[in-house]
C-alpha positions in Angstrom: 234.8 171.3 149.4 232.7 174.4 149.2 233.1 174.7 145.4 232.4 170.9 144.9 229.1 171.1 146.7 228.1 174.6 144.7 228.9 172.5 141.6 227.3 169.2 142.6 224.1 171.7 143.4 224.9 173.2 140.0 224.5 169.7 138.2 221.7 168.9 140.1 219.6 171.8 139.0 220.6 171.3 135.8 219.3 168.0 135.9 216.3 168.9 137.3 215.7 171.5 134.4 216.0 168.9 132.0 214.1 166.9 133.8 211.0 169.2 133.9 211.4 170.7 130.2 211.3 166.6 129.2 208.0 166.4 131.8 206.8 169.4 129.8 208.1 168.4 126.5 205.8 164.9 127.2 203.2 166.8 128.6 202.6 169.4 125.6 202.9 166.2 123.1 200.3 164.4 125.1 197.9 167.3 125.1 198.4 168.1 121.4 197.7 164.5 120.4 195.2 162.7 122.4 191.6 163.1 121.0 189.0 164.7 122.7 186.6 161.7 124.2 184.2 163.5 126.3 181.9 166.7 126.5 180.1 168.2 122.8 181.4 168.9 119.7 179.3 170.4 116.4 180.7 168.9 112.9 179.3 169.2 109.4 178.3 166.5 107.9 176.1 165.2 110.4 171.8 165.3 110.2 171.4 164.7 113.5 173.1 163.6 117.2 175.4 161.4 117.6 176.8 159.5 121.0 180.0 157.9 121.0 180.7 156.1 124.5 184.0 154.7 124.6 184.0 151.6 127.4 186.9 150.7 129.7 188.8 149.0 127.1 188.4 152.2 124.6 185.3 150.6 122.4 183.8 153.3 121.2 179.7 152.5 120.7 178.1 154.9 118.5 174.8 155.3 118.6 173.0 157.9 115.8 169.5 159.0 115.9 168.9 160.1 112.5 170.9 157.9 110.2 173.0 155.2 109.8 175.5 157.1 108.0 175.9 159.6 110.7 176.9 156.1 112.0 179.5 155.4 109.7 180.5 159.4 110.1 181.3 158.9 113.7 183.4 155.3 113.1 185.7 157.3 110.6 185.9 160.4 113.0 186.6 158.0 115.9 189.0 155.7 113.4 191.3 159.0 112.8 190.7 160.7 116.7 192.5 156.6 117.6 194.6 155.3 114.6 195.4 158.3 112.4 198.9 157.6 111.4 198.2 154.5 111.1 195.6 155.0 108.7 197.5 157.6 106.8 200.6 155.0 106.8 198.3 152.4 105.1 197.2 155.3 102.4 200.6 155.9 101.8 201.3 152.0 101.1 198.3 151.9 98.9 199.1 155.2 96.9 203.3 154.0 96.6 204.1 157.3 98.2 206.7 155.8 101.5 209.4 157.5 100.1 208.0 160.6 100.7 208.3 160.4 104.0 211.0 157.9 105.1 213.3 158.7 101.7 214.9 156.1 99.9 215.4 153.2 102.0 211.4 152.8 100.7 212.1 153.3 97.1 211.9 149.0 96.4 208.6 149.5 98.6 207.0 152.4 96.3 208.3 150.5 92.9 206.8 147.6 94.4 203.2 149.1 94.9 203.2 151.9 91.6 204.1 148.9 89.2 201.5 146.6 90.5 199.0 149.6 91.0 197.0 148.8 93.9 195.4 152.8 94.0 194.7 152.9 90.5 192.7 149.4 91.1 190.8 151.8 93.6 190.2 154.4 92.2 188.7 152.3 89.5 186.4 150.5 92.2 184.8 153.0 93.5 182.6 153.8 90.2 181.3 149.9 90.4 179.5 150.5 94.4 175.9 150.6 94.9 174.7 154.1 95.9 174.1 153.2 99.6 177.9 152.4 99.5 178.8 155.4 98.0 176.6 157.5 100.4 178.4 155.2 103.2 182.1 156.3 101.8 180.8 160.1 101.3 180.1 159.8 105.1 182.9 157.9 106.3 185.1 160.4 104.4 183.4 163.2 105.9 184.3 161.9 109.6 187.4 161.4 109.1 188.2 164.5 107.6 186.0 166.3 110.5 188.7 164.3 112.7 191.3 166.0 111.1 190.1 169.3 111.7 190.3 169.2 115.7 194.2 169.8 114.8 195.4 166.9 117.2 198.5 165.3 115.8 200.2 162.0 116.4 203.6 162.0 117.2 204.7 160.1 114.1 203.7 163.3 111.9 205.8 165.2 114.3 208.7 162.9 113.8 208.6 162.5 110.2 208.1 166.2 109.7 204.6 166.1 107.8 200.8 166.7 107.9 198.1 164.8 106.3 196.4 165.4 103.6 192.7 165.4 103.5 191.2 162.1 103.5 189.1 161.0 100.0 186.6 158.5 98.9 189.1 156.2 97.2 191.2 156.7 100.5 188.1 154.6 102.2 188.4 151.8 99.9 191.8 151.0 98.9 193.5 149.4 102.0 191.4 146.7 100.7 193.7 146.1 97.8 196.2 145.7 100.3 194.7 142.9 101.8 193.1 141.3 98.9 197.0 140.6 98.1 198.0 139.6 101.9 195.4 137.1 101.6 194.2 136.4 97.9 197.3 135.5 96.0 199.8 132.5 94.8 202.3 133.9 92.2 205.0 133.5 95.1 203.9 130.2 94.6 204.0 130.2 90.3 207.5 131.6 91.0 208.8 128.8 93.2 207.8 126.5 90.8 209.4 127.9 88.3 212.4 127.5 90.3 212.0 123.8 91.4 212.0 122.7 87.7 215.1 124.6 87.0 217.0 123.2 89.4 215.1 119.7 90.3 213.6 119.1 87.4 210.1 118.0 86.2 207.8 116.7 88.5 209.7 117.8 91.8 207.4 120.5 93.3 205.5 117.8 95.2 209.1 117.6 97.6 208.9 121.3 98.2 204.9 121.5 98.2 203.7 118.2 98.6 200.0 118.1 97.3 196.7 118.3 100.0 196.7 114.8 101.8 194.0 111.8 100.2 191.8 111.5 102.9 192.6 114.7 105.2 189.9 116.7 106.5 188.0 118.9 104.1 185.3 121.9 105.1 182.1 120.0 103.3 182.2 116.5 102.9 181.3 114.2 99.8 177.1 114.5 100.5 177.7 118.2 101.3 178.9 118.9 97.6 177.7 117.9 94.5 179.4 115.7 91.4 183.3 115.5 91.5 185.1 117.3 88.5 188.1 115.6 86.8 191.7 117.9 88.2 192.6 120.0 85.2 195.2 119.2 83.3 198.8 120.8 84.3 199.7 124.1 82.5 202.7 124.0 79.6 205.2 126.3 82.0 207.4 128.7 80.8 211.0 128.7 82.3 212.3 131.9 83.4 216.0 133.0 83.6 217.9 133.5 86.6 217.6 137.1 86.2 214.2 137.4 85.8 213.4 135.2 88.8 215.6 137.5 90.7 213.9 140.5 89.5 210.3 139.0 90.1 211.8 138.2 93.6 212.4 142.4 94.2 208.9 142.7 94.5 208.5 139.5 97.2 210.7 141.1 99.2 209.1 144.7 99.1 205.8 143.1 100.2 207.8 141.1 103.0 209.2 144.1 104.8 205.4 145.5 104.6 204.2 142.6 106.4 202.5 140.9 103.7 204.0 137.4 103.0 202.9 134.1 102.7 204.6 132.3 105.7 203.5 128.7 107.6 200.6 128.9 109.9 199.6 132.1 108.2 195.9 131.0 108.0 192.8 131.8 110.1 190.3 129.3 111.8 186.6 129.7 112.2 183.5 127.4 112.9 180.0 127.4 113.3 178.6 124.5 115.8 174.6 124.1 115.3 172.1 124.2 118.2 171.7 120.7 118.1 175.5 120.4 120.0 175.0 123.1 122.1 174.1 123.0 125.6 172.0 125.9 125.2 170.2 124.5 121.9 171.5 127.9 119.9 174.5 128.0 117.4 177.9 129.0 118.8 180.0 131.0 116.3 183.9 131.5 116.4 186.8 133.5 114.8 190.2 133.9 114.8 191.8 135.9 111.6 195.5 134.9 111.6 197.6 137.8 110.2 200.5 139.8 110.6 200.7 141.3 114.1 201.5 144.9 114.5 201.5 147.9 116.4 198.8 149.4 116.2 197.1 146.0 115.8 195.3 146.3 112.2 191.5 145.9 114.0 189.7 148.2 115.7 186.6 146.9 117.5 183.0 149.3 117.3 179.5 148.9 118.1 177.5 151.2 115.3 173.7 151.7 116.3 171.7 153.5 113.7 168.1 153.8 112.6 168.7 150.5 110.8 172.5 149.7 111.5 173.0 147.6 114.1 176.2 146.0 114.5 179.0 145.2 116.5 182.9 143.4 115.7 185.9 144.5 114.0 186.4 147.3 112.0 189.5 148.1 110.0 190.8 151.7 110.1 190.7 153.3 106.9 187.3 151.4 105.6 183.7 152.0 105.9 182.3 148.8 107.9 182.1 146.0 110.1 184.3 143.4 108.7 183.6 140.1 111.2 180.6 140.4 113.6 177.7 139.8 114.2 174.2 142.3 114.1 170.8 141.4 116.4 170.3 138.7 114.2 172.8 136.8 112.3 176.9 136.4 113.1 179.4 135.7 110.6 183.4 134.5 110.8 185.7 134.8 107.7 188.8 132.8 106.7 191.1 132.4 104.0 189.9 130.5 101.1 193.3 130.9 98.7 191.8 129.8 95.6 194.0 130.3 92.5 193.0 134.1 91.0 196.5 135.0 89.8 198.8 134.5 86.8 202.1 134.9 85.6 202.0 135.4 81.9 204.9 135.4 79.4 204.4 138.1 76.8 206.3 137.4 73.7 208.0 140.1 71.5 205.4 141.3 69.5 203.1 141.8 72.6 201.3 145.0 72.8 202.6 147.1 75.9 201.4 150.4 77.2 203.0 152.5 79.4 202.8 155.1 81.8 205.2 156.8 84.2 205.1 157.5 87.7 207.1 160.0 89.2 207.9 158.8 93.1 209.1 161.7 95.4 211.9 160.9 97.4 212.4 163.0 100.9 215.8 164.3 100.8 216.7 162.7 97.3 215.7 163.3 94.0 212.8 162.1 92.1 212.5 159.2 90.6 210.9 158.2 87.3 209.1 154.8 86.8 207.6 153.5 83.5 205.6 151.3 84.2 204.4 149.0 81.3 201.2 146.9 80.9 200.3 143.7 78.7 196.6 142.8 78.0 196.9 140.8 81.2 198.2 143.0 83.6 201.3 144.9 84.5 205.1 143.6 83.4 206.1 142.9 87.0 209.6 141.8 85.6 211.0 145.5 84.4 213.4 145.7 87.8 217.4 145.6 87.4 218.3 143.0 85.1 214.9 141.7 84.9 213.6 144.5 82.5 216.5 142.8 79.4 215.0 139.4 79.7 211.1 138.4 79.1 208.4 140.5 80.1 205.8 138.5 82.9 202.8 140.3 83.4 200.3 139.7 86.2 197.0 138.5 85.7 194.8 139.0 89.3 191.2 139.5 89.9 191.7 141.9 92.5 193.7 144.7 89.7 190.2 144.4 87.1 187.8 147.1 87.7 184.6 146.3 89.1 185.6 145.0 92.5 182.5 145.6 94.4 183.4 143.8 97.2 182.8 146.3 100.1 179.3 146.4 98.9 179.3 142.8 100.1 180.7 143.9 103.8 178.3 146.2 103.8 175.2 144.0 103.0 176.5 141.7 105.5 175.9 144.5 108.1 172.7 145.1 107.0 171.9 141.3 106.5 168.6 139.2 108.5 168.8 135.9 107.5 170.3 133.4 105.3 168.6 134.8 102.4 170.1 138.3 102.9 173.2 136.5 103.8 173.8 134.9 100.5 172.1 138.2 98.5 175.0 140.0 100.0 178.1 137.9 99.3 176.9 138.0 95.6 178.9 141.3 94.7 182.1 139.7 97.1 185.4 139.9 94.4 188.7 140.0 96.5 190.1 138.2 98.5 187.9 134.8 98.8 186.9 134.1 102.3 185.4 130.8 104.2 182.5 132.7 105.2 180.6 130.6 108.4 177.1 131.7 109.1 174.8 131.5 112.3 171.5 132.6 113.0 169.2 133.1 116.0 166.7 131.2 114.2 169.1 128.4 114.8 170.6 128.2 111.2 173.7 127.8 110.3 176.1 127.8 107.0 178.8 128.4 104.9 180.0 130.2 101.8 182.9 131.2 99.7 182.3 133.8 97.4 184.5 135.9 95.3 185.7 135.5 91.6 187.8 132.5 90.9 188.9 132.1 86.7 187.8 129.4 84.9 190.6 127.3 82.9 190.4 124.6 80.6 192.9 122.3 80.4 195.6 124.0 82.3 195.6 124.5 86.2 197.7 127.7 86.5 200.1 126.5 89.1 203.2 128.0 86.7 204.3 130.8 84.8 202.5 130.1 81.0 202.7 132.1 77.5 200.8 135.4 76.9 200.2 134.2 73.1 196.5 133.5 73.8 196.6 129.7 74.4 196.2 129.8 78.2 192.9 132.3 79.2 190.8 132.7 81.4 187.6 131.6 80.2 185.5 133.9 82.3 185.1 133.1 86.2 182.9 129.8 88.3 179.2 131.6 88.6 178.5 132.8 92.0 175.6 129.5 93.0 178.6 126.9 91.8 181.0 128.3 94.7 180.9 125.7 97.7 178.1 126.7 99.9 175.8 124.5 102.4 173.1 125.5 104.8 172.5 123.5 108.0 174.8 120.4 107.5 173.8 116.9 108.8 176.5 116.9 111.4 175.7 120.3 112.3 178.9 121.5 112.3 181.4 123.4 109.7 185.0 123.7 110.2 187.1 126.1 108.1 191.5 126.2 108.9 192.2 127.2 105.3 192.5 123.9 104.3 191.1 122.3 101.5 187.4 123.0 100.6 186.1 119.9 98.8 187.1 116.1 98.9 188.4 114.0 96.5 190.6 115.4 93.6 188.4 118.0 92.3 189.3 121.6 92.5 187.3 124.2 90.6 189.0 126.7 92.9 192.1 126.0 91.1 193.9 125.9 93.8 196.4 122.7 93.7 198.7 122.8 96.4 198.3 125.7 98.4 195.8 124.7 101.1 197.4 125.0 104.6 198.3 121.3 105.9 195.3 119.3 108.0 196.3 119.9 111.4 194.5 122.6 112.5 191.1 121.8 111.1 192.0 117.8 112.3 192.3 119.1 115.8 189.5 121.8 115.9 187.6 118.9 114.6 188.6 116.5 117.1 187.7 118.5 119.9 184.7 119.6 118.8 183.3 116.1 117.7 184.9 114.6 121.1 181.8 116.4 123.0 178.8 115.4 120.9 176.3 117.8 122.7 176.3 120.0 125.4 178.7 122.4 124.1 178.9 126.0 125.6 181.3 129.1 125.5 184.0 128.0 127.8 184.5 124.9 125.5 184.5 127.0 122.7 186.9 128.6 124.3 189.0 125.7 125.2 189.3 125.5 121.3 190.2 128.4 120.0 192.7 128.4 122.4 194.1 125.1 122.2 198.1 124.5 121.6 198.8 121.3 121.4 200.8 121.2 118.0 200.0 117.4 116.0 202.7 117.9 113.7 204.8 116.5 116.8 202.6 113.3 116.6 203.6 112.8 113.4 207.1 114.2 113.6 207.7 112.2 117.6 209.0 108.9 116.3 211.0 109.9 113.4 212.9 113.0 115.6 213.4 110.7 118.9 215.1 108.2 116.5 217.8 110.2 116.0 221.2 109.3 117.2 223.0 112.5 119.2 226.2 114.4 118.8 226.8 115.2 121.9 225.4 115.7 125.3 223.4 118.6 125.0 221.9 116.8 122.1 221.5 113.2 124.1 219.4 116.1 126.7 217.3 117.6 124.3 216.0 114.4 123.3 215.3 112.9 126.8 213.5 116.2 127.1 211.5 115.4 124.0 210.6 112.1 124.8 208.5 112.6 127.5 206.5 115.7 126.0 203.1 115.3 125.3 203.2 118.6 122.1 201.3 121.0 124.0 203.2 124.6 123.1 203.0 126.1 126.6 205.1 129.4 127.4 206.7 127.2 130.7 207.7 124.6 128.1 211.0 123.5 127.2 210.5 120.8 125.2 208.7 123.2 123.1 211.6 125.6 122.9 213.7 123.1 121.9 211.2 121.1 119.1 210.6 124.6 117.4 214.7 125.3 117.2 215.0 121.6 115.7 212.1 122.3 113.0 213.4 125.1 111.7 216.6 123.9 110.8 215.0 120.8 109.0 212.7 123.1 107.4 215.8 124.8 105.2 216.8 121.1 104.1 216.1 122.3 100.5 218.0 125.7 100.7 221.2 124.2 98.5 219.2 122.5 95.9 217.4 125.9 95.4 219.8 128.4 96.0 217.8 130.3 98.1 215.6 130.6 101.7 212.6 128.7 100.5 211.7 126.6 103.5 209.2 123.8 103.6 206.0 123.2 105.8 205.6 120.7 108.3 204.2 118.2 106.1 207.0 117.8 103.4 209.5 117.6 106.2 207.4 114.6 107.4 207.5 112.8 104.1 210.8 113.7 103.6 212.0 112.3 106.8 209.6 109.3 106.4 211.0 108.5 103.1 214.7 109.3 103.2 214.2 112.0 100.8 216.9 113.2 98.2 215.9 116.9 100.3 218.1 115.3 103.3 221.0 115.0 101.1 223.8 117.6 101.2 227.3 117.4 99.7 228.6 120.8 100.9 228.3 119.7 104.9 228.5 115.8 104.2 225.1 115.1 105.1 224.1 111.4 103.1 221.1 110.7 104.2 218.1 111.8 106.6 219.5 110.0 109.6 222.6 112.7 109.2 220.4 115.3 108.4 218.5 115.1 111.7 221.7 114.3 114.1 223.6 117.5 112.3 220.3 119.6 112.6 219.6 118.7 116.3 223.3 119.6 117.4 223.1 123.2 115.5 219.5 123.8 116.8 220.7 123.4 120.3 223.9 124.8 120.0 222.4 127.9 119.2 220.2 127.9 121.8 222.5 127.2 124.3 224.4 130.4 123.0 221.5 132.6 123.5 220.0 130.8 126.5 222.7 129.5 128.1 223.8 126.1 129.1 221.6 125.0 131.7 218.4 123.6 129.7 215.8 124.1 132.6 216.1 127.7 131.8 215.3 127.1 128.2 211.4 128.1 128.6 209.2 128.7 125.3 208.3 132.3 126.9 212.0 133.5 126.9 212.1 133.6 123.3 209.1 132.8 121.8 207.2 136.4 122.2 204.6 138.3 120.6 206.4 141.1 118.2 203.7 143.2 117.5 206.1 145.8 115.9 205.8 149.6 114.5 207.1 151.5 111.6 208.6 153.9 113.7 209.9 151.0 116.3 212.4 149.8 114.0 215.1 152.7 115.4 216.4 151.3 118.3 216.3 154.7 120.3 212.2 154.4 120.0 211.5 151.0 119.7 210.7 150.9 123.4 207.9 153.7 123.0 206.4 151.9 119.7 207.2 147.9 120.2 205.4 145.9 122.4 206.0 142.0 123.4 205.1 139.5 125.5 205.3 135.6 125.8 202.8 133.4 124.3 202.2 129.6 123.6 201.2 128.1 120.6 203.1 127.3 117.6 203.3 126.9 113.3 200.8 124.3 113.3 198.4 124.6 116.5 195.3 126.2 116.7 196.2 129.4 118.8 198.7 129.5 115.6 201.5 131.2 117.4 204.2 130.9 114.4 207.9 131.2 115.8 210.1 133.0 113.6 212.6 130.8 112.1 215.8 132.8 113.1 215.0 134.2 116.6 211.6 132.2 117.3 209.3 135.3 118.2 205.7 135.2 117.2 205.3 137.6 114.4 202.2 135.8 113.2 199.2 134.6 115.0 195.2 135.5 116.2 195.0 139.3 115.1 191.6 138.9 116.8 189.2 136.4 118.1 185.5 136.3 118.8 183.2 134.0 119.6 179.2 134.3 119.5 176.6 133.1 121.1 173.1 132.8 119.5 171.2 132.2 122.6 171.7 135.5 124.2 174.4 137.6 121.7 175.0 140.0 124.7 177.3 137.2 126.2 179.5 136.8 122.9 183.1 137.8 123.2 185.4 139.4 121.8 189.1 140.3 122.2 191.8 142.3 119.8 195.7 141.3 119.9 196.9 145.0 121.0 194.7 147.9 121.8 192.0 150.5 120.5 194.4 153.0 120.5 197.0 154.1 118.2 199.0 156.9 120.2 202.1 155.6 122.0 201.5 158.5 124.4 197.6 158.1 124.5 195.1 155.0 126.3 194.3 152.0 125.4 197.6 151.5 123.2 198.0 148.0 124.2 195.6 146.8 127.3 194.3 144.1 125.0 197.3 142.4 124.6 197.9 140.5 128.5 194.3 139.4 128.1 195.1 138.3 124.6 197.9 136.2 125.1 196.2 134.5 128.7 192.8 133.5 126.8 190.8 136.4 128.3 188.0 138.1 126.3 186.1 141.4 126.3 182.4 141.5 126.3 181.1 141.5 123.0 177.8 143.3 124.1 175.7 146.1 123.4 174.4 146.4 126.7 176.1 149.3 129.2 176.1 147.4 132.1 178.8 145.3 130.6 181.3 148.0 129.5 182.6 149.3 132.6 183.7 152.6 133.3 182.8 155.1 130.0 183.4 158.5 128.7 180.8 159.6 126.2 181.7 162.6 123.6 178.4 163.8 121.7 178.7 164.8 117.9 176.3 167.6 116.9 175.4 168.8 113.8 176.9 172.3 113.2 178.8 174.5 110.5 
């Protein structure tokens, strides 16, 4: 018994060793990779002090005596001291250079970004900026790199076994690139139509896409808008080989596992309401930018106080500015336009090609060589696999041309006073279009969508068309023809990404794309339901709204359905009753959001592949009995079938996850937020990197909350929301989907993200009194 307690001691200290080398092993990791936030430090770069008072929720507000860009020096020392791997992961996108650091599983990612060149398009920007950008960038460059110098480390370099490289001006502009293609782009969209008429036939894209609805909500109305255009005519398409579709597809599936895909409900909503339905007789302003959601979330919220900057919203690590905000005078909200601005082009034989090659280094592997080759259009995306034997498509986008100037328009938006200064500074805007809404404390209000769309004649660009010449761009729509309009009649503008102008016009070339009505329909409901009077917590109410209509439209056809079996005959008496509204206690919800996505692959054996359809050509599918319902290979004749065999398998599968007692089938079990990291998709870390919790909302609501169509998590959704009030801007709000910071081991990783998914808000105000408790860290000139 003696030598079994000496050895139970034994154990027991040797657990308590390893417990206190782990305790110090976290400790010495903490210390070696939080940022100082308090106390002096002297930098150079800097012409004069600097204050940087981070708030309870890690905000930092700057304030800089001598300059605004000792401004912009302390947002891209405080962007590295909170996000710097994150930063230096998006550089790394940008540049193609993954494999570098995570070997060859991110070779398709790095052939991916060198072939389409996104860092080359930057690098060629940055020539094109005014000089107050340029001495913006210089700053910005110089605070992060200052940043980098206090020797702090996140724990992702340790992990990975690298340090970062200085930062550089090009560094500072080319994440941009990244999201001009998350949000400015439809070859996906050329591509499944080449694919439709291969397989359907001509004329059957309108099953899979089915055009904008006649009559549906538009963001400026007929007296809003001038003369209608006739729709161009429809481009002579190329068809494209198996092979070449598949090879084309390489490089859709690269940008998927980086997060950037075009997905349902992938959108944004914003909205300006005039004085004149506001209780306070001021314009009310909102936001809600719906992207990817991540760890760390991609916003980063600053105040910046200069001499003449004066501006407060969110920032995106890795660039120079305030991107949506507001300054003391004027507030602004962007959406996505997604007018047509790229092209596949077929480049015959005798094409003239050049080349270069790109060497991509490979950690643990060898290097690899890429030639990439370029048409007069752009680069031959097709030369992957099998791809590179058959015809050579090149790319044609706006955002790849030199000359993109847009982050002089951010910038000037910063800077801007007035409507005037507004418009002046949207001028220069290339990539990617954005439903700009506009309010003033003067009490104006507005909207814009600038950026370079093409001009065609006589073809509409919607497919893949010959590089002989016959289909060109003919220059793009001058900036004072974009859709713009300053203090409406109705006094209020509505933007969801859906269609811009009425009727069957288009100069935006965009045919089908637009993102169904619902959204804007509801926003526009609620809104217009309260004529005047309108304040912040209806505002509120809005933008935070669940209630899906697609189940209006969808109720009768899906409770018409006959069941197989009782857990079917259940699910539908739960359905019947439910009133759409997408709340995380709901289990109607649950099981309506199962059911859709299983109609929603209807057309995945006519294709061959995972295309899924929206909401809307479900609807007319089911409404019409559509050929879509049809399937030989499980003996499904008609839509009837179609919705008793989809019903069973939906809730069959839940029941296998969930169990078989439906009361316990509640929205929040499995419909949570996946705000995922790089580093979080190894199982043994994912708990220190991942962070989740249950939300409401769904595809086609305005929270847009869009459930994954295999596990029903939110991967999508409100990356940020803000909402501002003219009448006294101090009482705007604000809120971020995550955290400030970026440092799994640090503060203020993810104390956003309970208020985000309740409705809470953080004050959006530059007064102390509202930030809570604060830590201040002075920057001082020095050598």
């Amino acid at each position: 018994m003696r030598l079994m307690g000496r050895v139970g001691r034994g154990l027991l200290w040797v657990v308590l060793v390893v417990l206190l080398l782990a305790l110090a092993a976290v400790l010495w990791l903490r210390g070696t990779s939080r940022p100082q936030v308090t106390g002096e430090m002297r930098l150079a770069g800097l012409s004069g002090p600097v204050t940087v008072t981070r708030d309870a929720w890690g905000v930092p507000h700057i304030r800089a005596e001598a300059s605004d860009e000792d401004a912009i020096f302390a947002l891209g020392f405080t962007h590295w001291q909170d996000r710097a791997w994150q930063m230096d992961f998006q550089r790394r996108v940008t540049q193609g250079r993954l494999s570098e650091v995570l070997g060859e599983a991110a070779l398709s990612q790095d052939r991916f970004l060198r072939t389409w060149g996104f860092y080359r398009a930057a690098q060629s920007a940055l020539p094109a900026l005014s000089e107050r950008s340029r001495r913006m960038i210089r700053a910005y460059t110089a605070g992060v790199n200052a940043a980098m110098r206090q020797g702090k480390v996140a724990p992702e370099f340790r992990i990975l076994g690298y340090a970062p490289e200085p930062w550089t001006e090009v560094d500072a502009i080319a994440w941009s690139k990244l999201m001009a293609y998350d949000l400015g782009g439809n070859w996906d969209e050329e591509l499944l139509a080449a694919r439709v008429q291969e397989k359907l036939g001509e004329g059957s894209l309108d099953a899979i896409r089915p055009p904008y609805p006649q009559g549906a909500t538009t963001i400026l109305s007929g007296n809003e808008v001038g003369e209608e255009n006739a729709a161009p005519a429809g481009a002579s398409a190329v068809t494209l080989p198996d092979a070449t579709l598949a090879a084309l597809r390489t490089h859709l599936e690269a940008a998927r596992s980086l997060g950037m895909e075009r997905v349902p409900g992938k959108g944004s909503n914003n909205w300006v309401i005039s004085g004149s339905r506001t209780q306070s007789g001021k314009p009310i302003l909102a936001d809600d930018p719906h992207l990817a959601l991540s760890s760390p979330m991609l916003w980063y919220l600053a105040d910046l106080r200069g001499p003449t900057l004066r501006v407060i919203g969110a920032s995106i690590p890795g660039l120079p500015s305030i991107v949506i905000g507001r300054n003391d005078r004027i507030a602004w909200g962007v959406t996505n336009v997604n007018p047509d601005v790229q092209d596949l082009y077929v480049e015959s034989a005798s094409a003239r090609l050049t080349e270069r090659t790109e060497i991509i280094k490979v950690k643990g592997g060898e290097d690899v060589r890429l030639v990439v080759r370029e048409s007069e259009h752009g680069p031959i995306i097709s030369d992957v696999g099998a791809g590179a034997l058959g015809p050579r498509v090149a790319l044609k986008w706006t955002a790849l041309q030199p000359g993109d100037t847009t982050l002089d328009a951010f910038l000037g938006l910063n800077y801007a006073q007035n409507w005037q200064d507004f418009r002046a500074a949207l001028r220069p805007y290339v990539a990617p279009s954005q439903s700009f809404v506009y309010a003033d404390v003067d009490g104006n209000v507005g909207y814009a969508a600038p950026g370079r769309v093409p001009v065609r004649e006589g073809w509409d660009g919607s497919q893949p068309v010959p590089g002989d010449g016959s289909r060109e761009w003919q220059g793009f729509i001058p900036y004072e023809e974009l859709p713009a309009t300053l203090n409406p009649q109705d006094g209020l503008v509505v933007t969801a990404n859906n269609k811009v102008l009425p009727g069957g016009a288009d100069p935006l070339g965009n045919i089908r794309n637009w993102a169904e009505p619902y959204r804007a329909e509801r926003i526009t409901a609620l809104l217009t339901a309260k004529p005047q009077g309108l304040t912040l917590d209806d505002v509120k109410a809005v933008q935070l709204d669940t209630v899906s209509l697609v189940w209006r439209d969808l109720q009768p056809l899906l409770l018409a359905t006959q069941p197989d079996g009782d857990l079917s005959r259940a699910a539908l008496e739960q359905l019947r009753g439910w009133n759409g509204n997408q709340t995380t206690n709901s289990v109607p919800s649950t099981i309506y959001e199962a059911w859709l996505a299983e109609l929603q692959a209807m057309a995945g054996d006519e294709l061959g592949d995972d295309t899924r359809l929206n909401s809307l050509a479900v609807r007319e599918q089911l409404r019409e009995d559509g050929e879509l319902c049809r399937s030989q290979a499980t003996r499904v004749e008609n839509c009837a079938d179609l919705l008793r065999v989809s019903l069973k398998a939906a809730v069959d599968g839940l029941a296998g996850r969930l169990g078989g007692d439906m009361d316990g089938w509640t929205y929040g079990r499995v419909h949570t937020v996946a705000s995922d990291h790089v580093m979080g998709e190894d199982a043994r870390v994912a708990w220190l990197f991942n962070h989740a919790a249950p939300t409401p909302g769904g595809t086609n609501t305005v929270n847009v909350a869009r459930p994954d169509p295999q596990t029903l998590r939110q991967t999508h959704g409100p990356s940020y929301r803000h909402i501002v009030d003219l009448a006294d801007m101090n009482r705007s709000l604000y809120i971020g989907s995550l955290g400030q910071g970026g440092n799994p081991l640090g503060e203020h990783v993810s104390d956003q993200q309970g208020k985000w998914a309740s409705g809470e808000y953080l004050p959006m105000s530059t007064d102390e009194g509202d930030w809570g408790r604060t830590v201040t860290l002075t920057l001082q000139p020095g050598e």
